[in-house]
C-alpha positions in Angstrom: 118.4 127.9 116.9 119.7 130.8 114.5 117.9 133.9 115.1 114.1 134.5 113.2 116.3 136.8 110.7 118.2 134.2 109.5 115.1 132.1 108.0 113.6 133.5 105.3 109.8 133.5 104.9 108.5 132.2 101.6 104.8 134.5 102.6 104.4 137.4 105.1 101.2 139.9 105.9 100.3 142.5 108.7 97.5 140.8 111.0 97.1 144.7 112.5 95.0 144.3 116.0 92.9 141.4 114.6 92.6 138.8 117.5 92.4 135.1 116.6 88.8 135.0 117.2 88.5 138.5 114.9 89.6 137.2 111.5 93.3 136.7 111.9 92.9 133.0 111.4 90.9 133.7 108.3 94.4 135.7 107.0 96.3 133.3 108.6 94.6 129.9 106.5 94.6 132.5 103.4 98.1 132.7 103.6 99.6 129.2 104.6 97.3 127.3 102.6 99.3 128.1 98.9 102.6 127.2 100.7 104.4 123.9 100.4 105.0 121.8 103.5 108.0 123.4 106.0 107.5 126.5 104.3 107.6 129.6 106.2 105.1 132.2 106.9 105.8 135.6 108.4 103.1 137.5 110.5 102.7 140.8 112.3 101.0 141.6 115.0 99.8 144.6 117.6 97.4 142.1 119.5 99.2 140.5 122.8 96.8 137.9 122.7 97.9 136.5 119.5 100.9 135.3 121.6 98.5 133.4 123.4 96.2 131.7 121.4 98.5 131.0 118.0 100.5 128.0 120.0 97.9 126.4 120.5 96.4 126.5 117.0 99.8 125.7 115.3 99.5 122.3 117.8 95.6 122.3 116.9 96.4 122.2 112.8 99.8 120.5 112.5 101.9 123.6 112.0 105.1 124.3 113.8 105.5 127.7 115.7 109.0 128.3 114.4 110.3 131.4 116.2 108.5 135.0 118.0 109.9 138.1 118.8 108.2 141.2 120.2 109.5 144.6 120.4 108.0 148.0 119.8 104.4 146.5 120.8 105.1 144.5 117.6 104.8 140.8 117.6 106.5 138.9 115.2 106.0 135.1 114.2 107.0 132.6 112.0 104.8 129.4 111.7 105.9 126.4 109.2 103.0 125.1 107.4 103.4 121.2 108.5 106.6 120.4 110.9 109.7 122.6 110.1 112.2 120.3 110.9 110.5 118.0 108.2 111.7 120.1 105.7 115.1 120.9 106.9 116.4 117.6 107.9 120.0 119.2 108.5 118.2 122.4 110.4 116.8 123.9 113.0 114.8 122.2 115.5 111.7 123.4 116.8 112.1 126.2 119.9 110.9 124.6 123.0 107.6 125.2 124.2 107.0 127.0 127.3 104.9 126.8 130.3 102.4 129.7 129.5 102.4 128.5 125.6 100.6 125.4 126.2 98.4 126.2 128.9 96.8 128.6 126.1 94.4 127.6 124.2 92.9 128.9 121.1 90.0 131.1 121.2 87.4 129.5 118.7 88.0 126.2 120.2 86.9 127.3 123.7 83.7 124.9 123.7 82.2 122.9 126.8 83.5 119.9 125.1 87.2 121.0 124.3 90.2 119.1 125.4 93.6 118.6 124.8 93.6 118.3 120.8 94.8 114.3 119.9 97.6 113.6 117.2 95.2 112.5 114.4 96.7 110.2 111.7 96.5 111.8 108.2 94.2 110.2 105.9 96.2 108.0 103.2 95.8 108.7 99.7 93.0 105.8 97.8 91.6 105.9 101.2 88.2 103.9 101.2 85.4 105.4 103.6 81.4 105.4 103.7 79.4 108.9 103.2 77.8 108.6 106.1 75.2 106.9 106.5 74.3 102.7 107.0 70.6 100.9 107.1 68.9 100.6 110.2 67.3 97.1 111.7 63.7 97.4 111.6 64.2 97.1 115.8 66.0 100.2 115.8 63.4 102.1 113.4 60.9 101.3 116.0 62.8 102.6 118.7 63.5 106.0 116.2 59.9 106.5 115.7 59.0 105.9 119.3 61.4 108.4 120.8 60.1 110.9 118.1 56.7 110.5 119.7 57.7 110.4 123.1 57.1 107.1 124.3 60.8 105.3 124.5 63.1 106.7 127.6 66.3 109.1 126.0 68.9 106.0 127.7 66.8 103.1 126.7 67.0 104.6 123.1 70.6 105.6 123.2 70.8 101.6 124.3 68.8 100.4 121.9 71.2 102.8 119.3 74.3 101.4 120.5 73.7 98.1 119.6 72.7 99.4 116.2 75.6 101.1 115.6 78.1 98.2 116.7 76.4 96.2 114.1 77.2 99.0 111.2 80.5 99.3 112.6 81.2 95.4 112.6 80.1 95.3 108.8 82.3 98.7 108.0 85.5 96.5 109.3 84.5 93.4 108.1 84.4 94.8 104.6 88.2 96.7 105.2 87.4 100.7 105.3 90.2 102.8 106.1 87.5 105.6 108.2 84.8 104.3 110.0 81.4 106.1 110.4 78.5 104.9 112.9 76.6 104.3 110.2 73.8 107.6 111.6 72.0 105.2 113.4 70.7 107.7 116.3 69.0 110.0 112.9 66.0 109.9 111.6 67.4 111.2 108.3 70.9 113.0 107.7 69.9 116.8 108.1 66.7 117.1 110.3 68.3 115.2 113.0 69.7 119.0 114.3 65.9 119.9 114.7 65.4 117.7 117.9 68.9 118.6 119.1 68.2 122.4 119.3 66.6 124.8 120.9 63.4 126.3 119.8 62.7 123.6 117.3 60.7 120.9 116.7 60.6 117.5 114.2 57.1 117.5 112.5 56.3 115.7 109.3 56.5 117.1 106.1 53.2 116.9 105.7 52.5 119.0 108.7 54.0 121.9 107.0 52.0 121.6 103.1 49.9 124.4 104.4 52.5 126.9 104.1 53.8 126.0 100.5 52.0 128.1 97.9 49.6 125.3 96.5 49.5 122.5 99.0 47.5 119.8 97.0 50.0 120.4 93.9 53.1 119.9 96.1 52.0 117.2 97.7 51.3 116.0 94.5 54.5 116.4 93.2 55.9 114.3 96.5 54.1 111.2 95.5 55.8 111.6 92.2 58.8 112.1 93.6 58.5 109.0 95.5 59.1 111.2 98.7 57.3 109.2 102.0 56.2 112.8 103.2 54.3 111.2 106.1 57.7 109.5 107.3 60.1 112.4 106.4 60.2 114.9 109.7 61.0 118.6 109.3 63.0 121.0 111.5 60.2 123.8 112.3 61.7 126.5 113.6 59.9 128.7 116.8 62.2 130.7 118.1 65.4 131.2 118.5 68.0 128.5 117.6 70.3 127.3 120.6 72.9 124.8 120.8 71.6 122.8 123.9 73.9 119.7 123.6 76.0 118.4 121.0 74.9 117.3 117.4 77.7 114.2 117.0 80.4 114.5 119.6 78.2 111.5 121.4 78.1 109.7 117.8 82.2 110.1 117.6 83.0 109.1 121.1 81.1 105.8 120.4 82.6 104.7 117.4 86.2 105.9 119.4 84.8 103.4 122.4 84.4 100.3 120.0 87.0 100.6 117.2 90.3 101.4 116.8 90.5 102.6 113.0 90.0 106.5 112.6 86.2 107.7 112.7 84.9 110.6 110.3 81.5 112.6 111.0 79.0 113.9 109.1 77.1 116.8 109.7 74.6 118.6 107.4 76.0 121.9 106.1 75.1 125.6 106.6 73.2 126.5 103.5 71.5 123.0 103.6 69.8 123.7 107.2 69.2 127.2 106.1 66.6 126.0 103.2 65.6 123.1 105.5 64.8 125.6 108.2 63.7 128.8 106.7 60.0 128.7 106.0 57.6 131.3 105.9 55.1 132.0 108.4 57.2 129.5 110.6 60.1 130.8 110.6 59.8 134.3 110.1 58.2 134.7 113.2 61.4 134.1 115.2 63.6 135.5 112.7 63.4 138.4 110.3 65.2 137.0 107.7 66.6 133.9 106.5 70.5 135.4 106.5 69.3 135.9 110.2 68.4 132.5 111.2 71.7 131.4 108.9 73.9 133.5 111.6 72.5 131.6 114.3 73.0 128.3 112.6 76.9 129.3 111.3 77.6 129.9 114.9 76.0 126.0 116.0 77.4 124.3 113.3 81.0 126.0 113.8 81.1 125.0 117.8 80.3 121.6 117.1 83.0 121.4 114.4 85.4 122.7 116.9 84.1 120.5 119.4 84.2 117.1 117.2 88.1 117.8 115.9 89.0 118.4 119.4 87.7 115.4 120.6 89.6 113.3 117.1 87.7 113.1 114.6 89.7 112.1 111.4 87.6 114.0 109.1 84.0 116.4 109.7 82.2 116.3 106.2 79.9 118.6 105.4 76.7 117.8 103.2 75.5 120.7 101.1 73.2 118.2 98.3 71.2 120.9 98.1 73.7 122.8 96.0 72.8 120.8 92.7 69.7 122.4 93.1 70.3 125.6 93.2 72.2 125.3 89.9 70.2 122.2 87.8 66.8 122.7 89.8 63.9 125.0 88.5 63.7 128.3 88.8 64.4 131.3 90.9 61.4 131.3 93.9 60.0 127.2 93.3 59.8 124.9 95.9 60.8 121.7 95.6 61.7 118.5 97.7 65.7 117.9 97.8 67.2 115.7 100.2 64.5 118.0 102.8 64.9 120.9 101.6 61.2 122.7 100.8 62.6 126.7 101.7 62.4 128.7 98.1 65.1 129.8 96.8 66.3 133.2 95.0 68.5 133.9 91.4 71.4 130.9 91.0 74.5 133.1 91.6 73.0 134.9 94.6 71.8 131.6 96.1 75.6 130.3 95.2 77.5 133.6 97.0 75.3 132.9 99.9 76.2 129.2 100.4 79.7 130.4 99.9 79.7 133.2 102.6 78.0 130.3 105.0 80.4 128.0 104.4 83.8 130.3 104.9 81.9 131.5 108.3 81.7 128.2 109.3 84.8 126.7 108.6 87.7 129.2 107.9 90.8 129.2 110.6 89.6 125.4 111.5 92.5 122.4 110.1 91.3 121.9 105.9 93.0 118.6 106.2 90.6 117.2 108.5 87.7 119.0 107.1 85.0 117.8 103.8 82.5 118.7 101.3 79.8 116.4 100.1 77.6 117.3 97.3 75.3 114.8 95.2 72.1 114.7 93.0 69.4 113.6 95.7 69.2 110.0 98.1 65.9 109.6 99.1 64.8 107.0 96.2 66.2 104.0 94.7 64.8 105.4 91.5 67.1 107.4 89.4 64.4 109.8 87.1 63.8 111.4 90.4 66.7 112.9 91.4 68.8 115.9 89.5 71.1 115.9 86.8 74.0 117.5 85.4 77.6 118.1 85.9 79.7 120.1 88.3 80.7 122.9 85.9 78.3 125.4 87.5 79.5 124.4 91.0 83.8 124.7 90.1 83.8 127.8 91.7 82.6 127.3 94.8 84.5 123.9 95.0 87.6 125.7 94.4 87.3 127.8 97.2 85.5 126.4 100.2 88.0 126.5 103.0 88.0 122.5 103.3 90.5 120.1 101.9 88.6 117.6 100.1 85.4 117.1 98.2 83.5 113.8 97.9 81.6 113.7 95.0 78.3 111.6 93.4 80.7 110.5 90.5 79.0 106.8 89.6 76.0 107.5 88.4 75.9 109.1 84.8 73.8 111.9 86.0 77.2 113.7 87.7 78.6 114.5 84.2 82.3 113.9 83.0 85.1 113.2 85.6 87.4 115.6 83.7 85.5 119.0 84.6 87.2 118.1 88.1 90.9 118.5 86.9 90.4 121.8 87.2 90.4 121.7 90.6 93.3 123.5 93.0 96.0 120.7 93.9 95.4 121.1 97.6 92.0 119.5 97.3 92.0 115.9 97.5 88.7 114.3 95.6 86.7 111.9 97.0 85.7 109.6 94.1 82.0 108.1 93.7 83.3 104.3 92.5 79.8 102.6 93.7 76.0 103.4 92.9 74.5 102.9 96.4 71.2 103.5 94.6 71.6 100.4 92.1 71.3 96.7 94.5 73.6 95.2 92.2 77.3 94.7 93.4 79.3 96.3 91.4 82.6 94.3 89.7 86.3 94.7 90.7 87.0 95.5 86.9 84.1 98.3 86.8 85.5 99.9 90.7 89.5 99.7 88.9 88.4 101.4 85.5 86.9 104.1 87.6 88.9 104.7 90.3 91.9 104.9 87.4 90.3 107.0 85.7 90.5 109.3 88.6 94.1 108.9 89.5 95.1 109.4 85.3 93.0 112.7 86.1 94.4 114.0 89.6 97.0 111.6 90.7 96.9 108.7 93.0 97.9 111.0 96.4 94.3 113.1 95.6 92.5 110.3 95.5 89.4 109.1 98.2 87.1 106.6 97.3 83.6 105.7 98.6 79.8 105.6 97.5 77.9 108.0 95.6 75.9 108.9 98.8 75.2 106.8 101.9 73.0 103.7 102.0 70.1 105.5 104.3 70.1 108.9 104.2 66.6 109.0 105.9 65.9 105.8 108.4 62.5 105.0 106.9 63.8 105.3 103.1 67.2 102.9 103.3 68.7 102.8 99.3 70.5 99.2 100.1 70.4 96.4 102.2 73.1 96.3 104.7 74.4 93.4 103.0 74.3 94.6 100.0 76.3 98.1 101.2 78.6 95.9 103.0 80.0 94.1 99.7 80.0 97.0 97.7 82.5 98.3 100.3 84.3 95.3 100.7 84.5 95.5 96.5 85.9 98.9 96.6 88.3 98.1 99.5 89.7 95.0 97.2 90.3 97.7 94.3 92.1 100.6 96.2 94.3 97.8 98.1 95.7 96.3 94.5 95.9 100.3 93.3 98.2 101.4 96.3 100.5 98.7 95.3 100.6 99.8 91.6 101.0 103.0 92.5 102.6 103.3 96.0 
């Protein structure tokens, strides 16, 4: 190998004594991300333990430790973003890897859980995958409602949801996805779940909590309108403080990788979303003294268990922040009102925006964007479409454009999501997941209406950007499904047959 002087770096910085756990990954992904694959970034660094821990996260995120030096308590590095020798076919191979280099391992993925990291395929462009969620068989509801109340055993219900989740994974591969979710069969809905996973917090029914909104019977009026079942829905009620006694989904991934061989993605609701769903007054408040308080507590869950799930191989973690087209198409500043769960009041738009923001790059930033997503949409609790928000994305570009994830998977079907073309403006490293189905509508959509659609997107971002799946899932809370499972299967297997014809048009 030539010596490190001899390579140029396209990018370089100063890391100073920031540790990898301390914000040098955050400079790190800020500064690799613009680069083009087998391009070269050059860091500096007074921290010896950098030496350690940055292996292991080049292996961790698919970038290639090229070449360190150290003298002068200086270390130098230069990491390709993707494999070096990729993009020098005729060059230098990678240095080899030595003994104390891959016994290291990277500081933020140091979780009970953590393993040695699998190679993980990339996710092909027109790839076809589910939101999340898949309709539960009224046997399974049963045995969801029973463990809620304490009367079904924790292994005869984790029996009972095995069973449940083969089936929804049987109907994902019959239909022909390319990522394969279990279908959030072991959820009572797609946020709250956390609640009974967590310390110092309990499920209850929404109703349970109407005497802490400002004017209980008008609220509870404006559920019923709404078409909200608020004595089915369960809230997180927070008592003290939050803990991360087990995992959230690691079990749900390990499943899916137990029966199936196609890659699994998981879904997990986002940090801004539990913080409304969790911050209450007079509940909450009494464990916390603010909501930016409790929000720390969750950042810190959320980001172990993403570190935790894309150690153990998940294909993609999505993040599902619905709650966003509230903040910006919702009423006003200080309201309550019910979105996707989410009863906590919120504050002026752009401060409720810069939050969400702040939540998200503490979650995610330093983690691989390539395997990480955002889902936003308009509301999925009702098969009726005046309930739920509308508007277009144009209030939300901002924040799209920068959250430290590599695709977004967008409500686009429904006519309530606004013009496609706002989305061009997106940066060309996110890829955009497409809405092609209405999970909300029990018609099956046509092969012709799924094409004109999903072209429409690639004549707007190009066929390589392009995911495609469902406005939302099929049963974002268990007692509320939006489709059959029949009917969710064949609109899969319809949007399968239209990205299968559009890869061979377009490669």
């Amino acid at each position: 190998m030539p010596p490190a002087d001899d390579l140029r770096p396209a990018a370089s910085f100063d890391g100073g004594d920031l540790d990898c756990g301390n914000g040098l990954l955050l400079l790190i992904r800020k500064h690799i991300d613009p680069l083009s694959a087998g391009q070269l970034l050059e860091i500096f660094s007074r921290e010896s333990s950098v030496a350690e821990d940055l292996p292991s996260w080049c292996r961790l995120t698919g970038n290639e430790l090229v070449a360190h030096e150290h003298a002068n308590r200086v270390h130098r590095f230069l990491v390709s973003r993707g494999p070096f020798a990729a993009r020098h076919p005729q060059g230098v191979a990678a240095p080899s890897v030595t003994a104390r280099e891959v016994q290291a391992s990277p500081t933020w993925a140091a979780t009970p859980e953590s393993h040695s990291v699998p190679i993980v395929a990339p996710i092909p462009p027109l790839a076809v995958l589910g939101i999340g969620s898949w309709p539960r068989p009224a046997w399974m509801l049963r045995a969801l409602h029973e463990r809620l109340c304490g009367r079904l055993d924790e292994n005869e219900f984790q029996q009972t949801a095995d069973d449940a989740v083969r089936l929804a994974v049987a109907a994902q591969e019959r239909a022909g996805v390319d990522l394969l979710t279990d279908g959030e069969q072991r959820r009572d809905n797609y946020a709250s779940f956390v609640g009974a996973l967590l310390e110092n917090c309990q499920l209850v029914p929404i109703t349970d909590l109407l005497a802490y909104v400002d004017d209980p019977e008008h609220f509870a009026e404006e559920l019923r309108g709404l078409d909200v079942p608020a004595d089915k829905v369960r809230h997180p009620a927070v008592f003290g403080k939050l803990a991360r006694k087990r995992s959230l989904a690691l079990h749900e991934l390990q499943f899916v990788q137990s029966i199936a061989r196609a890659p699994v993605k998981v879904a997990l609701p986002g940090p801004y979303l539990l913080t409304r769903t969790m911050w209450l007054e007079c509940v909450s408040d009494r464990a916390y003294a603010s909501r930016e308080e409790l929000a720390a507590d969750i950042v810190t869950i959320l980001r172990t268990e993403a570190e935790a799930l894309l150690q153990a191989g998940a294909a993609l973690v999505q993040f599902d922040e619905p709650v966003l087209t509230e903040v910006v198409h919702g009423r006003t500043a200080g309201n309550r009102v019910f979105m996707c769960g989410a009863l906590g009041a919120r504050r002026d738009t752009e401060e409720e925006l810069d939050f969400a923001e702040q939540l998200l790059t503490e979650t995610l930033s330093g983690l691989p964007t390539d395997r990480l997503a955002l889902h936003i949409c308009r509301g999925n609790w009702t098969t009726d479409e005046g309930a739920a928000l509308t508007g277009d994305y144009a209030p939300l570009m901002g924040l799209l454009s920068r959250a430290p994830v590599g695709a977004v998977l967008l409500e686009m079907c429904t006519p309530r999501a606004g013009d496609m073309a706002l989305l061009a403006a997106l940066p060309n490293r996110l890829r955009i997941g497409v809405g092609v189905v209405n999970q909300k509508s029990p018609r099956v959509e046509t092969l012709p209406e799924v094409l004109s659609r999903a072209e429409r997107a690639i004549e707007l971002f190009g066929a390589e950007r392009v995911l495609l799946h469902p406005d939302c899932g099929f049963a974002t809370f268990a007692d509320s499904p939006i489709a059959a499972a029949d009917v969710a299967e064949r609109k899969l297997a319809v949007v399968v047959q239209a990205a299968r014809q559009l890869r061979e048009r377009f490669g």
